[in-house]
C-alpha positions in Angstrom: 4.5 12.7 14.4 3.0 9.1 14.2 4.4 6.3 12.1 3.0 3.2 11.5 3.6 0.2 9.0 0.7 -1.4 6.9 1.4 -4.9 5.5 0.5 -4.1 1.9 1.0 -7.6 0.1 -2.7 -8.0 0.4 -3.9 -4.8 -1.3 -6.4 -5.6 -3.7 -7.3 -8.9 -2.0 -10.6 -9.6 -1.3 -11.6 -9.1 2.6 -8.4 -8.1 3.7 -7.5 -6.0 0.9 -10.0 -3.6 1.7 -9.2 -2.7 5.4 -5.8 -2.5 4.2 -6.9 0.2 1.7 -9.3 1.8 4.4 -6.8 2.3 7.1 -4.1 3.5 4.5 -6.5 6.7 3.4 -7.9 7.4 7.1 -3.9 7.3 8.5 -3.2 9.2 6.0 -5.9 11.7 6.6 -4.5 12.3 10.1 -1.0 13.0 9.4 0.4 9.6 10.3 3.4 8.8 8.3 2.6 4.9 6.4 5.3 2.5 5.6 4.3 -0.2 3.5 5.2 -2.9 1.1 3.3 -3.6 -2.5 3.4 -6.3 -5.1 5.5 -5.6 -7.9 2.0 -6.2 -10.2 0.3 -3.8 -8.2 2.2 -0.8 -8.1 0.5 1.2 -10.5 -3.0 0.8 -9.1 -1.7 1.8 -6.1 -0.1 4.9 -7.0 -3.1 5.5 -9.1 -5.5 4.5 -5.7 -3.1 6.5 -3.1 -2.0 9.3 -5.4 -3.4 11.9 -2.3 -1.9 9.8 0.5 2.1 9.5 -0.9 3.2 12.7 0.4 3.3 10.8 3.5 4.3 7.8 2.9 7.0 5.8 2.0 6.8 2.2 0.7 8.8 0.0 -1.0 8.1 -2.4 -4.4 8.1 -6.1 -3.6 8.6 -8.3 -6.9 6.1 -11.5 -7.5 6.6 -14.8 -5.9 7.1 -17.3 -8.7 8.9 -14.9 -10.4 7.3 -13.6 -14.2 4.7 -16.3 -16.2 5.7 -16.6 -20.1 
């Protein structure tokens, strides 16, 4: 089995965001096992975006920089 990580502190960026989010479905489509990182913020669109791809992947919740706005 393949593994590969995916930087995913840019998901939802613009550019970037979107190969990020292209290569996640296509690995996933193949088999390959994805380990990735994503924004505290963004967790639910993600889950919500990759709810077909996380039987194979594992990633892990990365909280804000700057900490929470008030």
């Amino acid at each position: 089995m393949c593994e590969i990580y995916l930087d995913g502190l840019f998901y939802k960026g613009s550019g970037i965001g979107r190969y990020y989010e292209s290569l996640t479905k296509e690995f996933a489509k193949r088999g390959i096992k994805i380990y990735t990182c994503v924004p505290n913020n963004l967790i639910n669109d993600f889950e919500k975006d990759f709810f077909n791809c996380l039987f194979n992947s594992t990633y892990a919740i990365i909280n804000s920089i700057g900490g929470n706005k008030t």
